[in-house]
GUVOZA-680234 format. One record per residue (C-alpha): residue in one letter; chain; x, y, z. Coordinates in Angstrom, 2 decimals, always signed. Example, Ala and Ser with C-alpha at 12.3 -4.5 7.8 and 13.67 -1.06 7.14 Angstrom:
<paros>
<'A'; 'A'; <+12.30; -4.50; +7.80>>
<'S'; 'A'; <+13.67; -1.06; +7.14>>
</paros>
This chain:
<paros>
<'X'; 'A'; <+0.00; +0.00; +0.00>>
<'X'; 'A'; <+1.07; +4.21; -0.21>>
<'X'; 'A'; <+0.85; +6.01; +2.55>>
<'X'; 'A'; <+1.87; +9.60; +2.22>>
<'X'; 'A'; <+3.58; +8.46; -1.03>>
<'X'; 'A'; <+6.12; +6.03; +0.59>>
<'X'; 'A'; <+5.19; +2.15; -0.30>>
<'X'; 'A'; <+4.57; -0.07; +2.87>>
<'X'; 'A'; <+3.84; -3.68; +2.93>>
<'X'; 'A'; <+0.22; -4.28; +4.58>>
<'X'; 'A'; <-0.86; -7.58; +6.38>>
<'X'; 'A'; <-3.49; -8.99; +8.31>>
<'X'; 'A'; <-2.26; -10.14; +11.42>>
<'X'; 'A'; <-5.17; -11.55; +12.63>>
<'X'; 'A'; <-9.25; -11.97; +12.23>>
<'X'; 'A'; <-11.57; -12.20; +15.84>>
<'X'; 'A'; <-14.74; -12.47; +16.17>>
<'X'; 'A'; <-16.54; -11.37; +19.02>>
<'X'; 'A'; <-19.43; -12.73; +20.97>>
<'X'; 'A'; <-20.29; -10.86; +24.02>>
<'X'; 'A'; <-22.27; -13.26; +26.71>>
<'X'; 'A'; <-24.37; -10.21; +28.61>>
<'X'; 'A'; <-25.47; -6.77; +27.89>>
<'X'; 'A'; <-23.65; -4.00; +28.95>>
<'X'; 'A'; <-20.58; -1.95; +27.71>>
<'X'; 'A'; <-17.95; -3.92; +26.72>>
<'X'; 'A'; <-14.09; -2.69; +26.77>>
<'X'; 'A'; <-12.23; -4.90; +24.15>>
<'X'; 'A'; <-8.63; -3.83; +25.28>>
<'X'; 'A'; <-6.03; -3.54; +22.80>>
<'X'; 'A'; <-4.59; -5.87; +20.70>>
<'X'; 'A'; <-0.58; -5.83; +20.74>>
<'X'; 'A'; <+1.36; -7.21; +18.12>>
<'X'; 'A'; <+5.29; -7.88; +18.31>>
<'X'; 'A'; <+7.65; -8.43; +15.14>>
<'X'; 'A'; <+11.20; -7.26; +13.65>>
<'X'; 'A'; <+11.61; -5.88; +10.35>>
<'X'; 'A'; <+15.25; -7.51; +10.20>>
<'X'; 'A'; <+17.71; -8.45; +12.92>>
<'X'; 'A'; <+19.11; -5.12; +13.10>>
<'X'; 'A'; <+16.53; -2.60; +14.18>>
<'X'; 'A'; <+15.24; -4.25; +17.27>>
<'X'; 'A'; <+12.08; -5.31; +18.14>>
<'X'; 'A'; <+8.44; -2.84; +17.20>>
<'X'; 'A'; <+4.97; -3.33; +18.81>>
<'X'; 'A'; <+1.97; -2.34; +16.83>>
<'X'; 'A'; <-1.46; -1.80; +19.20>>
<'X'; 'A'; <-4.52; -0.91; +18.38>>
<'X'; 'A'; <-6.90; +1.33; +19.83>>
<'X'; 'A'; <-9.19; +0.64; +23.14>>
<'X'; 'A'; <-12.54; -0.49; +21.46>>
<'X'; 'A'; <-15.86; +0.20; +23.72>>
<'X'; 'A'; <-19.19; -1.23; +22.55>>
<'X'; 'A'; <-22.66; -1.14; +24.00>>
<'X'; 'A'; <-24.19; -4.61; +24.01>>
<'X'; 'A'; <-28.12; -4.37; +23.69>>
<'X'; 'A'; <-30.31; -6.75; +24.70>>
<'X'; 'A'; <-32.56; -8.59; +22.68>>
<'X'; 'A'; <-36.07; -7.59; +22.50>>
<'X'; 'A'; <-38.75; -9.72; +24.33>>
<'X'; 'A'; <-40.84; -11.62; +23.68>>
<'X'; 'A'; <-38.08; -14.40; +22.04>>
<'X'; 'A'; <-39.42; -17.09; +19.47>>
<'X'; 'A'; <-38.92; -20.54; +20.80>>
<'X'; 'A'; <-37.02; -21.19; +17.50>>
<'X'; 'A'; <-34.56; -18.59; +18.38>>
<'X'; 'A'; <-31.09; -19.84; +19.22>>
<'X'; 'A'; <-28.86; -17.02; +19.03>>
<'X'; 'A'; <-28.94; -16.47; +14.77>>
<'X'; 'A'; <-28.14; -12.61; +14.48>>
<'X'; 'A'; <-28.32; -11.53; +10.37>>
<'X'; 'A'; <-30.38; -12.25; +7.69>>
<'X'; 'A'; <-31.22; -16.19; +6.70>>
<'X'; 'A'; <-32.90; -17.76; +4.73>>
<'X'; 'A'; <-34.00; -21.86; +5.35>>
<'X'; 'A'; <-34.81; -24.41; +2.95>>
<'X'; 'A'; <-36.14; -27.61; +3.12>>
<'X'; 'A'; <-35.30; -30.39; +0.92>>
<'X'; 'A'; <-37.95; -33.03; +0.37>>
<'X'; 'A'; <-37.22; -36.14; +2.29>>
<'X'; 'A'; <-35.35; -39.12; +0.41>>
<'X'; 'A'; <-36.44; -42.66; +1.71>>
<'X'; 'A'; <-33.80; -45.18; +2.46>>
<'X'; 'A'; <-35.58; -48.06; +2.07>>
<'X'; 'A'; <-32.77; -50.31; +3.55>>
<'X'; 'A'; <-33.06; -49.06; +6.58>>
<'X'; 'A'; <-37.00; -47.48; +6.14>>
<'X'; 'A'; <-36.22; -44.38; +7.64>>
<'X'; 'A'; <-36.32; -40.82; +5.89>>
<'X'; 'A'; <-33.99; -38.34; +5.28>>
<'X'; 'A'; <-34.66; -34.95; +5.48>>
<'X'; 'A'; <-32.24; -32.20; +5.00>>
<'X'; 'A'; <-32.49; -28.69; +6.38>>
<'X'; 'A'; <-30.20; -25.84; +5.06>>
<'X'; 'A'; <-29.64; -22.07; +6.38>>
<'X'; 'A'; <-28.00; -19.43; +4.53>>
<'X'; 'A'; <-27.06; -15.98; +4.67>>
<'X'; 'A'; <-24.95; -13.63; +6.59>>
<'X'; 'A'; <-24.39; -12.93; +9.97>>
<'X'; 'A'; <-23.46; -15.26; +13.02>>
<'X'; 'A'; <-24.05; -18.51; +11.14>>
<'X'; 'A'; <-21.33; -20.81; +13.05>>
<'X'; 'A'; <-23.83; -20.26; +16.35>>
<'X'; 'A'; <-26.99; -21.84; +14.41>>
<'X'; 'A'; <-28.02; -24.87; +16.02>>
<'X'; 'A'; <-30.37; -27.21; +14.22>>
<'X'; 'A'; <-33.82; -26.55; +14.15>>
<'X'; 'A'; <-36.01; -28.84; +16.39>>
<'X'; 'A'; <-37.82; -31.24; +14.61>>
<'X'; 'A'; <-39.75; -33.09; +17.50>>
<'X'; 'A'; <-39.93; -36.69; +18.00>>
<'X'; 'A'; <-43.99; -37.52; +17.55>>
<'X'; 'A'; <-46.61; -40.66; +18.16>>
<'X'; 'A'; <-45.82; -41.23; +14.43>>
<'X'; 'A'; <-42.19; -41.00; +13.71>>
<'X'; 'A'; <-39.34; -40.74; +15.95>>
<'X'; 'A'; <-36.02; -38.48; +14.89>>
<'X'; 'A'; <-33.39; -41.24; +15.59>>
<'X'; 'A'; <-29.96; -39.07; +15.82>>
<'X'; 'A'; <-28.62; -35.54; +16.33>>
<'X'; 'A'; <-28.34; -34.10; +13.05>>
<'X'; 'A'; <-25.16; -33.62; +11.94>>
<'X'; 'A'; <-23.60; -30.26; +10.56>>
<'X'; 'A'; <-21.99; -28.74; +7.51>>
<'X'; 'A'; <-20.62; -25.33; +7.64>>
<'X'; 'A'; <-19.62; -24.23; +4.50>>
<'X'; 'A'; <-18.92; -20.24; +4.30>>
<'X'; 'A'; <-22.70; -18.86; +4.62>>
<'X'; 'A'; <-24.31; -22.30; +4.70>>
<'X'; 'A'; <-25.15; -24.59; +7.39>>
<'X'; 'A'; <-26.56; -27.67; +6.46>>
<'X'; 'A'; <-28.39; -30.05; +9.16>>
<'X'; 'A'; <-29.12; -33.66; +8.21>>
<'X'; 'A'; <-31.69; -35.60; +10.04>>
<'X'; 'A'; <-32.99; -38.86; +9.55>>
<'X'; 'A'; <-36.47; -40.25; +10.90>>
<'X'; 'A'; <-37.62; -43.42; +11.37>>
<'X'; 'A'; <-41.37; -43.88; +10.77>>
<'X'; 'A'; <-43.52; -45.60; +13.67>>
<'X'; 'A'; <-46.53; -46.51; +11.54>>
<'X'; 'A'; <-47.84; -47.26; +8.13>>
<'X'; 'A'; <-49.46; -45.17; +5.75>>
<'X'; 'A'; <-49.31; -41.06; +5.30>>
<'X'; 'A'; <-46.69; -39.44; +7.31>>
<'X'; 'A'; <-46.75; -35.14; +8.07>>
<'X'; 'A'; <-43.60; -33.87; +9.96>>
<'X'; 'A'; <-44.98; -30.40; +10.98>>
<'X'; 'A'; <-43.36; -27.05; +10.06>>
<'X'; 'A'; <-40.02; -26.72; +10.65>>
<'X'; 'A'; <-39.29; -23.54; +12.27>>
<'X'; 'A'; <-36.09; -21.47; +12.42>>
<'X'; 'A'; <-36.23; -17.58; +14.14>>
<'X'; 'A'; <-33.72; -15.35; +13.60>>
<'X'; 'A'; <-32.88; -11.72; +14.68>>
<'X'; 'A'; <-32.51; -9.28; +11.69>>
<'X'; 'A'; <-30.03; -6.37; +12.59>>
<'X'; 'A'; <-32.37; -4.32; +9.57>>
<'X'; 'A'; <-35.70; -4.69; +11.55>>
<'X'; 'A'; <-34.67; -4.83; +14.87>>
<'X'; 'A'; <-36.87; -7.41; +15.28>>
<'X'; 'A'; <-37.28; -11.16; +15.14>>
<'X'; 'A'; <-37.70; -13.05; +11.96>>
<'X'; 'A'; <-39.52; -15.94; +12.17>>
<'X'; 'A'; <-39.06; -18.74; +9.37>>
<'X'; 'A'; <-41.54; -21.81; +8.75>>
<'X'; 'A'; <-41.61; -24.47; +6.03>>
<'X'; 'A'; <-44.10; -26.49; +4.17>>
<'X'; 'A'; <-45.02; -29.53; +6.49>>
<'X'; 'A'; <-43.41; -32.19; +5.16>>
<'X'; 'A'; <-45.94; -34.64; +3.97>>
<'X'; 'A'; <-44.70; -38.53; +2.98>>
</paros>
């Protein structure tokens, strides 16, 4: 880069992300970085600035299907595949978008009288993706409905909660 028409070299020395656990102000002290240019000039410390933020608190009431998602999302839901080895179904549920995706946990799907959701889903998290796969085992015969899914999210924008719903899934 040019600063004041001499050429510097510019890095970045390092990325954080932040996730403050109550409301309040929070002081984020300075970050201090150490390095030598060459052997002969000694050692040089770089620091940043003090960095004071006011941490709001989200507005009530709060969606059950709230789980901390802060950004804008959207959710779809892909229709589920039947493994007839094992007779169970397998649904997959994927969020994208932007914001604090690495803190979205899956979206409930609850076990019923009809089906029961046999595992945790497991995760992808591919840049602004999260993918949750479940698979459900079907207790009777016949037409199967897996309610709504649901997934809530807070949208910096609105300043409000955004509450997503899909089709019910119908088998």
């Amino acid at each position: 880069v040019r600063k004041n028409g001499t050429r510097y070299y510019e890095l970045e020395l390092t990325k954080k992300t932040i996730r403050p656990l109550s409301e309040g102000i929070l002081e984020i002290p300075p970050l201090i970085s150490r390095f030598m240019v060459d052997p002969f000039s000694g050692e040089n410390q770089l620091s940043t600035d003090v960095v004071t933020v006011n941490v709001m608190t989200l507005p009530e009431p709060i969606p059950q299907s709230f789980t901390g998602a802060i950004g804008t999302f959207q959710m779809n839901v892909a229709p589920p595949v039947l493994n007839e080895e094992s007779n169970s179904l397998q649904v997959q549920v994927t969020i994208t978008g932007t914001g604090n995706i690495t803190a979205i946990k899956a979206p409930l799907i609850q076990d019923t009288a009809e089906y029961r959701v046999l595992s945790a889903p497991k995760n992808e998290n591919i840049n602004n993706k999260r993918v949750f796969d479940y698979v459900i085992i079907p207790k009777v015969t016949g037409n199967l409905e897996i309610p709504p899914i649901e997934f809530a999210y807070f949208s910096k924008e609105n300043s409000d909660y955004v509450k997503i719903e899909s089709s019910p899934i119908i088998f």
